[in-house]
C-alpha positions in Angstrom: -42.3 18.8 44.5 -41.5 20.7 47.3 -38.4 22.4 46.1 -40.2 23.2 42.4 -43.5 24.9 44.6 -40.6 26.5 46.9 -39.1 28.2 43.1 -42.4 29.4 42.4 -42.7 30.9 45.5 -40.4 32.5 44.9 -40.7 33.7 42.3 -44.3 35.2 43.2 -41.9 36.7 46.3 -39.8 38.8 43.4 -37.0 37.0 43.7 -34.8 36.4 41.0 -33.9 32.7 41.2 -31.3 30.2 39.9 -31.6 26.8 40.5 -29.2 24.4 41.3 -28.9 20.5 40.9 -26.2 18.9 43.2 -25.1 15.4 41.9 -24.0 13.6 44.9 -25.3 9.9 45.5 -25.4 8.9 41.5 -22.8 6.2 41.5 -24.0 4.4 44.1 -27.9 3.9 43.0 -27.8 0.7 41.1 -31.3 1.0 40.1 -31.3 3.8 37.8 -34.9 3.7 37.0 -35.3 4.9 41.0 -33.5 8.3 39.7 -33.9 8.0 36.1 -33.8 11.5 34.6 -33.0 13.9 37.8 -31.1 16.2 36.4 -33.4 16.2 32.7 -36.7 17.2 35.3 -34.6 19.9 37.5 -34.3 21.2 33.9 -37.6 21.5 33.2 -38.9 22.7 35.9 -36.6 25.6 35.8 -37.4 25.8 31.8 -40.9 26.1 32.5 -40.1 29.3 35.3 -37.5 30.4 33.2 -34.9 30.3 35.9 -31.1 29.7 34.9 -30.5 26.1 35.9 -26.6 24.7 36.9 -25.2 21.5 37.5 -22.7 21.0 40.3 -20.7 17.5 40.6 -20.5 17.4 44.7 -19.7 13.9 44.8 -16.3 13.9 46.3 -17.4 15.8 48.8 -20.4 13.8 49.7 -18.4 10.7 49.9 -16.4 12.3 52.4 -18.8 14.0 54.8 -21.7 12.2 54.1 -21.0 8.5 53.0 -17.6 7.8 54.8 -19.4 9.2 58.0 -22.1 7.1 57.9 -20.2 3.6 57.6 -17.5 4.8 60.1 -20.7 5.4 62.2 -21.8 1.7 61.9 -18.7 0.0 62.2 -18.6 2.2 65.3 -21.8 0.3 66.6 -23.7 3.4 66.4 -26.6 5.0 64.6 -25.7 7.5 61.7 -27.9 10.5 61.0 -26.7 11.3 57.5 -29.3 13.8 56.1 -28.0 16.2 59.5 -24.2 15.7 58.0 -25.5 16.8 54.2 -27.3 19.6 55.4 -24.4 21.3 56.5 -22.0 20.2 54.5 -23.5 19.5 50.9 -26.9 21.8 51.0 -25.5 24.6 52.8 -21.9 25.1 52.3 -21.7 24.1 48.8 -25.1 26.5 47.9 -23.7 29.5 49.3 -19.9 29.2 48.0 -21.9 28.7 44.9 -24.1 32.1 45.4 -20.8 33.9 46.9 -19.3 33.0 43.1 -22.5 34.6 41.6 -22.9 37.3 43.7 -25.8 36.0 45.3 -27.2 36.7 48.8 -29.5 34.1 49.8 -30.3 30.2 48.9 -33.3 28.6 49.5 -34.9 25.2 50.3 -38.1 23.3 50.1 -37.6 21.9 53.7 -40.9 22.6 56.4 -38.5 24.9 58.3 -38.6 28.4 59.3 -35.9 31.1 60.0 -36.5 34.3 62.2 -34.2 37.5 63.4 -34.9 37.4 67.0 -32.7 40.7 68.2 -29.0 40.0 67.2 -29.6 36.2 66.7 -31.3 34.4 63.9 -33.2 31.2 65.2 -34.6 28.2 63.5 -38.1 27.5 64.4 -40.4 24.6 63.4 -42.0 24.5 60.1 -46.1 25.1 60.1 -47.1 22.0 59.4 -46.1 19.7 62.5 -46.4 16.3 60.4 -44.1 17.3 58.1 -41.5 19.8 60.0 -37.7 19.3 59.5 -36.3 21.6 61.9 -34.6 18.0 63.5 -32.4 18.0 60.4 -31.2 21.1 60.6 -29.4 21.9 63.7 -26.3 22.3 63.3 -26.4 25.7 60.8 -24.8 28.6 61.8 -25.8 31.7 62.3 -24.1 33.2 58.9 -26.0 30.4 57.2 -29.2 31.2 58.9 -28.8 34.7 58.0 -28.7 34.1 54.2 -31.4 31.5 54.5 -34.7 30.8 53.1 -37.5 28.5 53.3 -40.8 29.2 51.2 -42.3 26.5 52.8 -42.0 26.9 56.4 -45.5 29.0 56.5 -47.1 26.5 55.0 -48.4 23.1 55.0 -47.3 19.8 52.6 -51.2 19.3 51.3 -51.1 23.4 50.7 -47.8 22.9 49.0 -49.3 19.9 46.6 -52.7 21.6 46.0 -50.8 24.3 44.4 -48.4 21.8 42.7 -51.4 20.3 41.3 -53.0 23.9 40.3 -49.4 24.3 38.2 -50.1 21.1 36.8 -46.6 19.7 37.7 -46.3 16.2 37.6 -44.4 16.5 40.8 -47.5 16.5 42.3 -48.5 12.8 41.2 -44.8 11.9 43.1 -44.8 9.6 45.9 -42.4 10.7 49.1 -39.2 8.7 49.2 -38.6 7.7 53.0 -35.3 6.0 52.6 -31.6 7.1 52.7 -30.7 8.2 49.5 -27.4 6.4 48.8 -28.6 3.2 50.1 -30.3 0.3 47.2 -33.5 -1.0 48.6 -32.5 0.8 52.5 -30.5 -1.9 52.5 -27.3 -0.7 54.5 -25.8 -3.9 55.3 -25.3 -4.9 51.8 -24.4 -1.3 51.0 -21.3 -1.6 53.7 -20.3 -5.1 51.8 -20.0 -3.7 48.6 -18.2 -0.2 49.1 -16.7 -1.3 52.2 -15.4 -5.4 52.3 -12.1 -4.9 54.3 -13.4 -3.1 57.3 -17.0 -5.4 56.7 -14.7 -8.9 56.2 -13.0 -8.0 59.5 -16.2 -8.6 61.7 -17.1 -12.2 62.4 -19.5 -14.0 64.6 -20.4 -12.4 67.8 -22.8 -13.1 71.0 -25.9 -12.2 71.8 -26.0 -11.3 75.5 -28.4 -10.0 78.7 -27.6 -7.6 80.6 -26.1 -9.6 83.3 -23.5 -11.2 80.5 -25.5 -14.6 80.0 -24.9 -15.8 76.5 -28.4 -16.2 74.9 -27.5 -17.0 71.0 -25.0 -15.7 68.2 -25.1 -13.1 65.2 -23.3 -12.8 62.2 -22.0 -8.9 63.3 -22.7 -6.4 65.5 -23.4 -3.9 62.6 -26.5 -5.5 61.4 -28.0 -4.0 64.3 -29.5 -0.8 65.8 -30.5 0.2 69.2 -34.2 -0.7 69.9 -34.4 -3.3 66.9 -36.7 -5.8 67.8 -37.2 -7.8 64.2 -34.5 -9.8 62.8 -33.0 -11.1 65.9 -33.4 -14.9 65.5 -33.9 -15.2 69.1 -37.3 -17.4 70.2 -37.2 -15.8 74.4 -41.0 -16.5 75.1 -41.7 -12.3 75.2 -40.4 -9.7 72.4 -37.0 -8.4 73.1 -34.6 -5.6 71.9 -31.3 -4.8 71.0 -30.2 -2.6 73.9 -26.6 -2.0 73.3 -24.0 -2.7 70.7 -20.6 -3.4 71.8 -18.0 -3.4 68.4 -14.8 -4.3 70.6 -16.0 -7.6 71.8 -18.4 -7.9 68.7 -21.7 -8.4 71.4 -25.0 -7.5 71.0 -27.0 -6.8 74.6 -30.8 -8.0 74.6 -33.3 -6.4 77.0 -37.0 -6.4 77.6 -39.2 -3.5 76.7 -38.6 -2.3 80.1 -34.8 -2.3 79.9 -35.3 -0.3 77.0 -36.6 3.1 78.6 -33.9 5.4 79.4 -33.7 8.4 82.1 -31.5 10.4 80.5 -28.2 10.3 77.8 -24.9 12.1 77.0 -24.4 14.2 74.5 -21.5 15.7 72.4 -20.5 17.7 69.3 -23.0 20.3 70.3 -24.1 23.4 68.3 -25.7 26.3 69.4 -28.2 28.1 66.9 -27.1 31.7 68.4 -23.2 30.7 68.1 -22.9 30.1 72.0 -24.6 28.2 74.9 -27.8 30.2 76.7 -26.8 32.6 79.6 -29.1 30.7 82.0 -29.6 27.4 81.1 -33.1 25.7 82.0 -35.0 22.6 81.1 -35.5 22.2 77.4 -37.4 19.9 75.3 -35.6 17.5 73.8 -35.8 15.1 70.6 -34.4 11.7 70.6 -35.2 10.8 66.7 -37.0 12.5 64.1 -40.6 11.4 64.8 -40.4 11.3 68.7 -42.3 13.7 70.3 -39.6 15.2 72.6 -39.4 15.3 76.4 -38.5 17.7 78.5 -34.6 17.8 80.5 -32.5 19.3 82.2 -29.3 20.0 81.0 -25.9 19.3 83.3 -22.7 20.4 81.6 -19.5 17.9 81.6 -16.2 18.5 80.7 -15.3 19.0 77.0 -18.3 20.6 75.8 -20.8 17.3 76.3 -23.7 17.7 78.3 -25.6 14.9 80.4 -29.8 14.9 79.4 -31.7 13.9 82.6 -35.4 13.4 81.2 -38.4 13.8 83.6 -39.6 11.0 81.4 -38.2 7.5 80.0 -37.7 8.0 76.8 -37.2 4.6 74.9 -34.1 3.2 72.9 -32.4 6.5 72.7 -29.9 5.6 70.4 -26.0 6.6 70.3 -25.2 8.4 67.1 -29.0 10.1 66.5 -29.2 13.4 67.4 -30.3 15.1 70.0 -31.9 18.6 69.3 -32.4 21.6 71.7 -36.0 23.1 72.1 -37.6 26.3 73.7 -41.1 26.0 72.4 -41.0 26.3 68.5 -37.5 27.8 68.5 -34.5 25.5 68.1 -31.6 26.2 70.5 -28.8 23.4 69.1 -28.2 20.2 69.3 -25.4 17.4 69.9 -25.0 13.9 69.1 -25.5 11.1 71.3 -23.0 9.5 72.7 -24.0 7.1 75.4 -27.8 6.2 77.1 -28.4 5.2 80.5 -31.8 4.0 81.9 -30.7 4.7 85.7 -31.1 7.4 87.6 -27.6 8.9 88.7 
């Protein structure tokens, strides 16, 4: 829905448009009734608009950025953000070498985003509608992407968007939001990494559940059937609720902790991107987002060696989790972002 009303816009704009369909995750959906009939609908909507519409197999390419990072991610005992890595790679840098074949200067999205020429820079800023903004996704675009970048939603909000679906009479409108990771059956990545991944997944055997202090408190079938702050699933009867608080893959152990063992002061970051191309002459305390729907807290940034940069929140922030992102605030305006690497819940 949201890229068909983002067309139309468009199109009311005076754009010419052209749209694209990128097959990337098809072999891996086992349910083809979940996806039955993408590419015939991206068809028709661009049939009923007459736009041009193309077809671009990008599934090599999402294997390797998108796919391959994600498992290496989990057998690393970390947290994948996949949807930041096809951004960049697949929605991004495939469009535009597309529109560079064509002659074309800009692409365009249906994310809740917005893009603005502040001086010399373009900036990412947060989409209009607060509930529904993906500026979190987005981070790591460059400022020659940025430049040549559109988003017809960002003014806007997601009941506007489907109140004019619904006034086009798309039956896009009637659609229900998918919440789940596009490649993964049922959102269920542990048998996803079984069947496209047995040698590395027959590798892992049983491991420990432990405290903080070491204690041995019950085993687990594999470290990567777990995530930072998971609290269901754990098989563990402790007399109060309990958490996964870190993930170790070399010794195959999995550290338990209270709620309060789960708020962390601060975390390390790495991989960082600056929206403007380079870090902020002065830098200051920023807010910063853990995970897509947390809130954000404000930090202040100390840079280490490398490039990485130690977080120290004025607030606990809890289960920030290694591999999720952490994106770069000043207000509405995105600055960057990093990945994290390591969380602490200890003032240095």
């Amino acid at each position: 829905m949201d890229s068909t009303v983002a067309a139309y816009l468009l199109q009311k704009q005076g754009y010419k448009v052209l749209g694209v369909t990128l097959q990337l995750a098809d072999h891996y959906i086992q349910d083809k009734s979940k996806q039955f009939g993408v590419i015939e609908k991206a068809k028709a909507v661009c049939d009923r608009f007459e736009i041009e519409h193309i077809v671009i197999d990008q599934t090599a390419q999402f294997d390797k950025y998108v796919v391959n990072y994600f498992a290496d991610a989990y057998f690393d005992g970390n947290t994948p953000n996949p949807c930041v890595q096809c951004n960049l790679h697949l929605k991004w840098e495939s469009l535009l070498k597309i529109a560079d074949k064509r002659g074309i200067d800009n692409v365009a999205t249906g994310h809740y985003a917005k893009v603005r020429k502040v001086g010399k820079y373009f900036y990412l800023f947060k989409g209009e509608d607060q509930a529904k903004d993906q500026s979190y996704f987005l981070w790591r675009l460059s400022q020659e992407q940025l430049s040549r970048t559109k988003f017809p939603l960002g003014d806007t909000t997601k009941d506007e968007i489907r109140k004019i679906a619904q006034e086009l009479k798309l039956p896009q409108s009637e659609q229900a939001e998918s919440q789940d990771v596009c490649f993964i059956p049922d959102n269920d990545y542990k048998a996803f990494l079984k069947q496209y991944f047995p040698e590395r997944f027959d590798k892992i055997q049983m491991g420990n559940f432990i405290d903080k202090n070491g204690k041995i408190l019950g085993r687990h079938e594999g470290y990567y059937r777990f995530t930072i702050g998971q609290r269901k699933g754990l098989g563990l009867a402790m007399g109060e609720p309990v958490y996964v608080r870190e993930i170790h893959p070399d010794t195959n152990t999995v550290v338990i902790g209270s709620l309060l063992d789960m708020e962390d002061m601060g975390c390390t970051v790495s991989d960082i991107n600056w929206i403007t191309g380079k870090k902020p002459d002065t830098m200051k305390d920023v807010l910063v987002k853990v995970r897509y729907r947390n809130k954000g807290v404000i930090a202040r940034m100390e840079p280490l060696e490398n490039g990485k940069y130690h977080l120290l929140f004025t607030d606990t922030v809890t289960a920030v989790t290694p591999g999720q992102s952490a994106v770069f605030y000043d207000g509405e305006k995105v600055l960057g972002g990093g990945v994290i690497i390591s969380h602490e819940n200890e003032r240095r």
